[in-house]
N, CA, C and O atoms as CSV, one atom per row, in Angstrom:
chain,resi,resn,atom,element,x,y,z
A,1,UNK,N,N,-50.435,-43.296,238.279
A,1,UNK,CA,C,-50.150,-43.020,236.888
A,1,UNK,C,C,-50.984,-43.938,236.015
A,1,UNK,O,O,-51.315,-45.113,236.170
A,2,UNK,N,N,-51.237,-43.026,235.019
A,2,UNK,CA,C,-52.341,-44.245,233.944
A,2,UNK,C,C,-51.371,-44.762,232.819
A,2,UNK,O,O,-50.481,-44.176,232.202
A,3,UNK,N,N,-51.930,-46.316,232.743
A,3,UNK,CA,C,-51.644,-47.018,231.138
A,3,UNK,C,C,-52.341,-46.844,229.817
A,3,UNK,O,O,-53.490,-46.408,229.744
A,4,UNK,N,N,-51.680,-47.167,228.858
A,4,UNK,CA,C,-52.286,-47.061,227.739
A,4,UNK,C,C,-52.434,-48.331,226.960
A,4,UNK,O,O,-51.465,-48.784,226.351
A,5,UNK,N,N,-53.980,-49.125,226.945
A,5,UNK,CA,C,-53.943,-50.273,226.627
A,5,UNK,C,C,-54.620,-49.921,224.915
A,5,UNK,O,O,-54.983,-48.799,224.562
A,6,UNK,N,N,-54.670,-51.303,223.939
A,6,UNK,CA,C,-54.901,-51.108,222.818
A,6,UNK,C,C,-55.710,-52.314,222.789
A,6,UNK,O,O,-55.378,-53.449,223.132
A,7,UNK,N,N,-57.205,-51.762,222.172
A,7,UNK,CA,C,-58.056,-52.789,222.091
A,7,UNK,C,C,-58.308,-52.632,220.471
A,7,UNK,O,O,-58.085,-51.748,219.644
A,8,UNK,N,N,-59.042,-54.298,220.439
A,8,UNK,CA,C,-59.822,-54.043,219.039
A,8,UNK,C,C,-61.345,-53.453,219.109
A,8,UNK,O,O,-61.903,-53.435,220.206
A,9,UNK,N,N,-61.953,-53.018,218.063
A,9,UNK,CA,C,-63.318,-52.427,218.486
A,9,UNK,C,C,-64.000,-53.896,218.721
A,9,UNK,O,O,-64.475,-54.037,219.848
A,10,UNK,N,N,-64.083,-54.639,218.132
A,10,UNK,CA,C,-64.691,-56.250,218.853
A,10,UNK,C,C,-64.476,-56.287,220.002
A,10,UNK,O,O,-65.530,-56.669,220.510
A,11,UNK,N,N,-63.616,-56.095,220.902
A,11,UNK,CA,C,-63.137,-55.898,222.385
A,11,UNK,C,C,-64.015,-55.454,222.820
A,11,UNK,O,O,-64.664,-56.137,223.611
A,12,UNK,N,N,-64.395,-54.249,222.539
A,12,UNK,CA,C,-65.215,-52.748,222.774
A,12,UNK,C,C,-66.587,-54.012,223.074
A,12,UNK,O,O,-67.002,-54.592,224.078
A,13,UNK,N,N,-66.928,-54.016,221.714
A,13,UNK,CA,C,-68.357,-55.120,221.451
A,13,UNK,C,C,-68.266,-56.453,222.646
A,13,UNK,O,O,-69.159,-56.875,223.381
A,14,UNK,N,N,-67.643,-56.649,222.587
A,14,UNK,CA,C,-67.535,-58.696,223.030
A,14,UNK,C,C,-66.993,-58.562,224.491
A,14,UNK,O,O,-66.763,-59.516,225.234
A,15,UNK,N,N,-66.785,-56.946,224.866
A,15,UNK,CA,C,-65.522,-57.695,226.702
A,15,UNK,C,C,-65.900,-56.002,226.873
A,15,UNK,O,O,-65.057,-55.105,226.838
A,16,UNK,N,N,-66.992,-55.863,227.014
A,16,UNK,CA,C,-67.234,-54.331,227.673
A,16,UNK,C,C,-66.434,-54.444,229.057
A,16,UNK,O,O,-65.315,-53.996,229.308
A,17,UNK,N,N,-67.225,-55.098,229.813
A,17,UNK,CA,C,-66.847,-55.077,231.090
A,17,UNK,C,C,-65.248,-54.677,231.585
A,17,UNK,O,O,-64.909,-53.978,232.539
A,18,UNK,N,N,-64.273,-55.491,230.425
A,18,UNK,CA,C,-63.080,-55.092,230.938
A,18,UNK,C,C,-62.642,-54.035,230.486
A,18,UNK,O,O,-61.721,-53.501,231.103
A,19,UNK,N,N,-63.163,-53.405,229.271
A,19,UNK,CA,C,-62.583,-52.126,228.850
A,19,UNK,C,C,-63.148,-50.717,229.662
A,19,UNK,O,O,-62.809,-49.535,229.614
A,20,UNK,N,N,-63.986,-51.326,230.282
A,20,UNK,CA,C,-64.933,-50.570,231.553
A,20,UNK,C,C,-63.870,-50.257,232.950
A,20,UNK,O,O,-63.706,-49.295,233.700
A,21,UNK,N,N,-63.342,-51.478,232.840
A,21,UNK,CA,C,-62.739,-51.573,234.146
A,21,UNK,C,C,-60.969,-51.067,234.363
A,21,UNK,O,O,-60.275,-51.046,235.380
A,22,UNK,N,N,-60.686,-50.734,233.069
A,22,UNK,CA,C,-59.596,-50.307,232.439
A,22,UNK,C,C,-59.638,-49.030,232.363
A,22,UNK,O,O,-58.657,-48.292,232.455
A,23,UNK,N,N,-61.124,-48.586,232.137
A,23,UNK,CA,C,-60.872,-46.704,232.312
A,23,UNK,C,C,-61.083,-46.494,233.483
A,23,UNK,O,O,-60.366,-45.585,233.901
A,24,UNK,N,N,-62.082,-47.135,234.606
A,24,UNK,CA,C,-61.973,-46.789,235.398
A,24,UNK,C,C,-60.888,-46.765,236.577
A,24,UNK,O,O,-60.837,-46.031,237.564
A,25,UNK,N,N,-60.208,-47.590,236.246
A,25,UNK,CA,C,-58.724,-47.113,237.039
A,25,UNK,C,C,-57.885,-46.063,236.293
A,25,UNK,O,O,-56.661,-46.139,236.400
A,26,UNK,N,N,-58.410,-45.131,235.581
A,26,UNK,CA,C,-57.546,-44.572,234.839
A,26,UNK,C,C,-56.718,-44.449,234.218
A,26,UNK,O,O,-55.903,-43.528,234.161
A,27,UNK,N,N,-56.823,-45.554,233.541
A,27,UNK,CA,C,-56.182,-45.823,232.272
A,27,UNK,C,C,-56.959,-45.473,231.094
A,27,UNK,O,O,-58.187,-45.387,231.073
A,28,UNK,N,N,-56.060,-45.245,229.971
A,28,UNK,CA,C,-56.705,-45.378,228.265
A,28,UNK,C,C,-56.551,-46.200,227.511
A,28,UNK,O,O,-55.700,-47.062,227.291
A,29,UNK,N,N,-57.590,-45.837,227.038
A,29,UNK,CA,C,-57.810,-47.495,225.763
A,29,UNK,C,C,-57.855,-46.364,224.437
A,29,UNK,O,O,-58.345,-45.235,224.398
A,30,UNK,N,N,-57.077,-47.224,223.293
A,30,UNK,CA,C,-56.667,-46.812,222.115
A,30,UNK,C,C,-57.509,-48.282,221.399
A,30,UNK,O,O,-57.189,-49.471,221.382
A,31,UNK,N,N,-58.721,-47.520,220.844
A,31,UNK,CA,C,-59.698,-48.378,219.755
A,31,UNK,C,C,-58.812,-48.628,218.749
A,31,UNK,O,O,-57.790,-47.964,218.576
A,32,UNK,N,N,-59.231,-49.762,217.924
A,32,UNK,CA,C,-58.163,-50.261,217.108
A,32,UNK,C,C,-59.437,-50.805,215.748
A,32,UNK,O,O,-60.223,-51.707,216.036
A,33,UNK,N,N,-59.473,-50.328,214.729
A,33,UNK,CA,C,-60.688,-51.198,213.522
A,33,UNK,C,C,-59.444,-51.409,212.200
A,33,UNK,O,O,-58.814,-50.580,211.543
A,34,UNK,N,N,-59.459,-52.944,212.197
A,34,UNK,CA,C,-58.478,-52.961,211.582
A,34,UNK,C,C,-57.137,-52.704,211.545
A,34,UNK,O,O,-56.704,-52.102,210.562
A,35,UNK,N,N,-56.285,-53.086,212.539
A,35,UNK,CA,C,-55.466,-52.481,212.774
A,35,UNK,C,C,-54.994,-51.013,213.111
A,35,UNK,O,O,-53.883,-50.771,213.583
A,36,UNK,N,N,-55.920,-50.083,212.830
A,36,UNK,CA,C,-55.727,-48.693,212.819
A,36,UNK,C,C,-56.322,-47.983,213.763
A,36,UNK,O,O,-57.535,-48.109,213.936
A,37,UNK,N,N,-55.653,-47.219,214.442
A,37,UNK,CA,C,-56.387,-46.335,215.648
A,37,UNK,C,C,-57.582,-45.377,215.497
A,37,UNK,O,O,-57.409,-44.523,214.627
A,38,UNK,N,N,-58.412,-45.344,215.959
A,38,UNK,CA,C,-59.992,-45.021,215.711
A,38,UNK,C,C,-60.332,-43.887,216.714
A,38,UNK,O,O,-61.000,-42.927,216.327
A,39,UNK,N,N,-59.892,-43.973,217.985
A,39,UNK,CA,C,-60.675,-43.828,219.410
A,39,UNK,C,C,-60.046,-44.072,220.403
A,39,UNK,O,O,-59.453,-45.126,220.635
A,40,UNK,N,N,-60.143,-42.691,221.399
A,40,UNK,CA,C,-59.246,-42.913,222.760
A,40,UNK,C,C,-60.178,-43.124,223.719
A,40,UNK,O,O,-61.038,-42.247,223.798
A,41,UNK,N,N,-60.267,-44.175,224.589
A,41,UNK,CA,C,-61.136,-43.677,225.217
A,41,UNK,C,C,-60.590,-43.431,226.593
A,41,UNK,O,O,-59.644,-44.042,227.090
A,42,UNK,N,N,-61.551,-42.102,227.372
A,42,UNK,CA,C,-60.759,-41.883,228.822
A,42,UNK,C,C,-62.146,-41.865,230.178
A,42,UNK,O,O,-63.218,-41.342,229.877
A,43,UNK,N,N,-62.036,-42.211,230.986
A,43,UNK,CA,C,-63.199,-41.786,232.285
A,43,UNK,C,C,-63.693,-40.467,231.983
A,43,UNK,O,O,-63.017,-39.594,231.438
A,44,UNK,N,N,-64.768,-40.358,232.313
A,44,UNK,CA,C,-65.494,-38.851,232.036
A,44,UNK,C,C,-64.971,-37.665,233.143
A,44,UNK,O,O,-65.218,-36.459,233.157
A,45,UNK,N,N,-64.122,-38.524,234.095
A,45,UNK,CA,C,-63.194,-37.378,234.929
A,45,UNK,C,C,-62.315,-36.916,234.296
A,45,UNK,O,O,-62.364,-35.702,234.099
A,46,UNK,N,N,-61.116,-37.735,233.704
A,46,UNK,CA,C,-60.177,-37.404,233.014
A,46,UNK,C,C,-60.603,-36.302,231.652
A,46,UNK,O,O,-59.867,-35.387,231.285
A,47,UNK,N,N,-61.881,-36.617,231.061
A,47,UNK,CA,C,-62.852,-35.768,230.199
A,47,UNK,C,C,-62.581,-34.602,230.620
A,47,UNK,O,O,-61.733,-33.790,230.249
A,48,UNK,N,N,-63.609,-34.557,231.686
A,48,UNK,CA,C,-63.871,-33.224,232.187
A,48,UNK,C,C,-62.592,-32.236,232.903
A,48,UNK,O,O,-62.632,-31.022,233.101
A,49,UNK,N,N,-61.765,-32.943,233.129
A,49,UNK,CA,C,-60.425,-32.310,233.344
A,49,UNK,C,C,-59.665,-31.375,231.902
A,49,UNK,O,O,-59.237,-30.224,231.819
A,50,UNK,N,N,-59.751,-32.374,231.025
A,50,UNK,CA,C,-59.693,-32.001,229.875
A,50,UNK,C,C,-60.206,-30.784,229.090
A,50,UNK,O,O,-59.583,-29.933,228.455
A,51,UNK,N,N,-61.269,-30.914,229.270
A,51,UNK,CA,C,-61.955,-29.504,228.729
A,51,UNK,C,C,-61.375,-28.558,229.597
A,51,UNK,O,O,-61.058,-27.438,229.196
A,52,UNK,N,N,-61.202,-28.964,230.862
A,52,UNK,CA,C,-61.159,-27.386,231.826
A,52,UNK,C,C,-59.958,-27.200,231.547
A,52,UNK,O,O,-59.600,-26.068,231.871
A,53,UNK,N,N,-58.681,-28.193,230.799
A,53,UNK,CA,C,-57.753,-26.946,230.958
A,53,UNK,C,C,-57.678,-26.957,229.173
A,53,UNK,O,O,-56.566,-26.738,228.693
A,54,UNK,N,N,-58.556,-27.145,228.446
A,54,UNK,CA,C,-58.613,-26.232,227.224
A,54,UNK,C,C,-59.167,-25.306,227.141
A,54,UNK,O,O,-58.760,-24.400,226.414
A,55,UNK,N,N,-60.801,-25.166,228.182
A,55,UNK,CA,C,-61.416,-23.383,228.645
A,55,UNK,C,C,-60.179,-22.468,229.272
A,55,UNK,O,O,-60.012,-21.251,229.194
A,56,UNK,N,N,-59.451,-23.384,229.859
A,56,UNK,CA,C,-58.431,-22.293,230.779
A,56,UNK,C,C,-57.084,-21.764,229.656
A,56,UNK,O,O,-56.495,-20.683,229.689
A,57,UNK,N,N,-56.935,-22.529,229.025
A,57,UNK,CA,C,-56.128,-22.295,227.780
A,57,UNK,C,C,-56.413,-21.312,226.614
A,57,UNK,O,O,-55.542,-20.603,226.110
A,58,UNK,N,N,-57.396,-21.332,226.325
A,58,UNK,CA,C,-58.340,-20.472,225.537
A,58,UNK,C,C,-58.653,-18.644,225.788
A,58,UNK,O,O,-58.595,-17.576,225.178
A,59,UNK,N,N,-59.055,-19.292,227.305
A,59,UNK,CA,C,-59.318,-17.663,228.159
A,59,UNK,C,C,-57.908,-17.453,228.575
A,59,UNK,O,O,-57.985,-16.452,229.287
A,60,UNK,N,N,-56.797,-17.783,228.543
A,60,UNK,CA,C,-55.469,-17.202,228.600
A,60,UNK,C,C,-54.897,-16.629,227.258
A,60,UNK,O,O,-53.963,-15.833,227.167
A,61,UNK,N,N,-55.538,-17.111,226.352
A,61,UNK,CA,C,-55.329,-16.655,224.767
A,61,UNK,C,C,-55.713,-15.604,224.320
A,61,UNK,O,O,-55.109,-14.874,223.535
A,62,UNK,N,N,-57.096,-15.397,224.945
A,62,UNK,CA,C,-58.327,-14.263,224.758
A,62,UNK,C,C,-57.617,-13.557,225.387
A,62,UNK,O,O,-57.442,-12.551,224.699
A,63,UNK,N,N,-56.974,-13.456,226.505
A,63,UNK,CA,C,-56.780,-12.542,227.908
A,63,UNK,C,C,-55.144,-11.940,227.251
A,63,UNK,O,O,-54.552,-10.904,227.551
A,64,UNK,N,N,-54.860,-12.707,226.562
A,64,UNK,CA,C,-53.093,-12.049,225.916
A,64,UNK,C,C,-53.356,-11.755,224.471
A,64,UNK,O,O,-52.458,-11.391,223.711
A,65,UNK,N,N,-54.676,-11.929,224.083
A,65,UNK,CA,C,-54.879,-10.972,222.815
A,65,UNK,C,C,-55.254,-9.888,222.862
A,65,UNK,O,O,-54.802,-9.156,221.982
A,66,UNK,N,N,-56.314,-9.208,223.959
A,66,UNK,CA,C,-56.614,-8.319,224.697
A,66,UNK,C,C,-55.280,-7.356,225.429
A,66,UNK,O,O,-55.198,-6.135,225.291
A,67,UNK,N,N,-54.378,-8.126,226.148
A,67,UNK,CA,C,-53.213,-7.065,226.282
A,67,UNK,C,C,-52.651,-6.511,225.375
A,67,UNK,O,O,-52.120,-5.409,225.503
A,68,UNK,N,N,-52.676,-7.377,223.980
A,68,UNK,CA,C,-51.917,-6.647,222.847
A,68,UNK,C,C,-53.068,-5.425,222.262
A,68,UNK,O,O,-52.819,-4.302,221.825
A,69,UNK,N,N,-53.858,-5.837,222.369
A,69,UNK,CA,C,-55.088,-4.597,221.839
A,69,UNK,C,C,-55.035,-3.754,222.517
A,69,UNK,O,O,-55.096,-2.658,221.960
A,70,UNK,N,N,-54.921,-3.754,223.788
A,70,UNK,CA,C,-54.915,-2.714,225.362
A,70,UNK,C,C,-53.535,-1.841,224.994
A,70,UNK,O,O,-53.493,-0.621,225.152
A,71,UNK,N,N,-52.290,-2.711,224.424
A,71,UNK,CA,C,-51.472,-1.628,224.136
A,71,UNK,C,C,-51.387,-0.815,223.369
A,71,UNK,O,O,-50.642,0.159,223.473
A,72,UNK,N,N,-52.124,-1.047,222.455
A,72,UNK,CA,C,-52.369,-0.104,220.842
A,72,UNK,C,C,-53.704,0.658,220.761
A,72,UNK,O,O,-54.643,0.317,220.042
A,73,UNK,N,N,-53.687,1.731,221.579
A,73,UNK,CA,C,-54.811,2.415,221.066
A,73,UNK,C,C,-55.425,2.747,219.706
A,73,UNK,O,O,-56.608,3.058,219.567
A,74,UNK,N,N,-54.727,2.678,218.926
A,74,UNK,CA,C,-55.255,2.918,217.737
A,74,UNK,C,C,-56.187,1.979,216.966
A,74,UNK,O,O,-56.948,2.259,216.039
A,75,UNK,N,N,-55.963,0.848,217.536
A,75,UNK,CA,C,-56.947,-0.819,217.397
A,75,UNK,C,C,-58.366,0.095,218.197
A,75,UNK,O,O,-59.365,-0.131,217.514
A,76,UNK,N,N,-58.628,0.801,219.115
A,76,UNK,CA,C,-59.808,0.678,219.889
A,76,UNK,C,C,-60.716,0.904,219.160
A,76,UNK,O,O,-60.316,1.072,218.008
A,77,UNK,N,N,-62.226,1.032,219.320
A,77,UNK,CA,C,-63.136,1.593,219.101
A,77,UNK,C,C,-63.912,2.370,219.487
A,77,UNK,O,O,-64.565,1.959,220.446
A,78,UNK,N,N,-64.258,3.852,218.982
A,78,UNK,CA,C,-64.897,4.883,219.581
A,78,UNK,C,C,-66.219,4.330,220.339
A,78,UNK,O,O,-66.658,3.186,220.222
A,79,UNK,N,N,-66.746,5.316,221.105
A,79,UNK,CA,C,-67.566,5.142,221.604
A,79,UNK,C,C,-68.701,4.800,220.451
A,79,UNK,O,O,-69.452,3.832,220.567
A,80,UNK,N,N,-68.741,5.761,219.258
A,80,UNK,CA,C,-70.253,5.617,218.835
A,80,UNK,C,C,-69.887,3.855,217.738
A,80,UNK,O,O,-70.722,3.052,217.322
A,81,UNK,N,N,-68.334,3.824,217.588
A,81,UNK,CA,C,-68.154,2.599,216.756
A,81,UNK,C,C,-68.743,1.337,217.483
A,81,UNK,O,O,-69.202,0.416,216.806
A,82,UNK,N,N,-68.736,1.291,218.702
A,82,UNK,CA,C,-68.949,0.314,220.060
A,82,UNK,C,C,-70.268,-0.016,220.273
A,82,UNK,O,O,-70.680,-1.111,220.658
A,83,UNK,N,N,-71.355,1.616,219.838
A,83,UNK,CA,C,-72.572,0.992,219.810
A,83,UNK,C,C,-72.616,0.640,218.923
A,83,UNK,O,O,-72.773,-0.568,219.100
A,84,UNK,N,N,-72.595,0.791,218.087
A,84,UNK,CA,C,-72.755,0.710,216.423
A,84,UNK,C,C,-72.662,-0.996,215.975
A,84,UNK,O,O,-73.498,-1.780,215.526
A,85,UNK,N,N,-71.159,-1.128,216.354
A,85,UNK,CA,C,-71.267,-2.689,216.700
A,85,UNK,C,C,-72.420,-3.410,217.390
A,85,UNK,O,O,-73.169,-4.215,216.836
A,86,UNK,N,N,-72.483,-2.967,218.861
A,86,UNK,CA,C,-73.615,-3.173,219.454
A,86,UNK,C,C,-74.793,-3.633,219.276
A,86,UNK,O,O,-75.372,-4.504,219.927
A,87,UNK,N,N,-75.360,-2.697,217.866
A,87,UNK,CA,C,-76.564,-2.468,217.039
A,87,UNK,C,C,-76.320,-3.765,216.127
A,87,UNK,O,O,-77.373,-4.368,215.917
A,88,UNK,N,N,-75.733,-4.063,215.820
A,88,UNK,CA,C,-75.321,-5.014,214.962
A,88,UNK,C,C,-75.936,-6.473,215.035
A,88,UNK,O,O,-76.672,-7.165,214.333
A,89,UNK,N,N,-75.075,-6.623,216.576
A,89,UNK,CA,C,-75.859,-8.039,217.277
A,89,UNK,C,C,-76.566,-8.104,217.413
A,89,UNK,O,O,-76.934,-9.255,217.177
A,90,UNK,N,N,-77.701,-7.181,217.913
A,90,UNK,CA,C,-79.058,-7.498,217.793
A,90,UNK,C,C,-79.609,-8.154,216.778
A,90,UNK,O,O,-80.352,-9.105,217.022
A,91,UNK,N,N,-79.316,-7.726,215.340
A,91,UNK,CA,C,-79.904,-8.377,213.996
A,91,UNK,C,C,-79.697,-9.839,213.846
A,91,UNK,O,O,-80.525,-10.545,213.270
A,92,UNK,N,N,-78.005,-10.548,214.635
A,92,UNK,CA,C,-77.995,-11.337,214.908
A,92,UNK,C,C,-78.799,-12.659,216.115
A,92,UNK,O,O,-78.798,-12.531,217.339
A,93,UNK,N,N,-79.355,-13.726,215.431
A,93,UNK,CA,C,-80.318,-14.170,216.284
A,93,UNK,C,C,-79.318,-14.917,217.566
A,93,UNK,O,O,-78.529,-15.683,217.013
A,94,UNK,N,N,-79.139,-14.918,218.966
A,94,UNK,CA,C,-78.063,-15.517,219.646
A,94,UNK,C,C,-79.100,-16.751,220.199
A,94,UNK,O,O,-78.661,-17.651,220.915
């Protein structure tokens, strides 16, 4: 299980090493400038964990906005509306 330690940003500056050694056991550090919280910082594992379950969160959102569209035919779009759209994006530069 991880802790949650509270540094000052001088910390950050003046004692890398230990605020280094603090994420890497997986813990978080809560930046502090002036008394006031600034910055979390976490290991770039814990990061990347992170994002994946906000992509996975997201595409479960997309995926249950889509069932509600799937139930209402009247939301769809014809075939020629679909290219039409289609035609559209192109003008757009991706």
């Amino acid at each position: 299980m991880f802790s949650t330690h509270v540094k000052a940003v001088r910390d950050l500056r003046n004692n890398y090493p230990e605020v280094a050694s603090l994420i890497k056991n997986r813990d978080h550090v809560i930046i502090t400038n002036n008394g006031k919280s600034e910055a979390v910082l976490i290991s770039y594992e814990e990061f990347a964990k992170y994002e994946d379950f906000l992509h996975i969160r997201y595409v479960k959102e997309k995926l249950a906005e889509a069932e509600l569209v799937a139930d209402n035919p009247d939301e769809w779009l014809s075939i020629d509306e679909l290219f039409k759209e289609w035609d559209s994006w192109d003008a757009v530069k991706l």
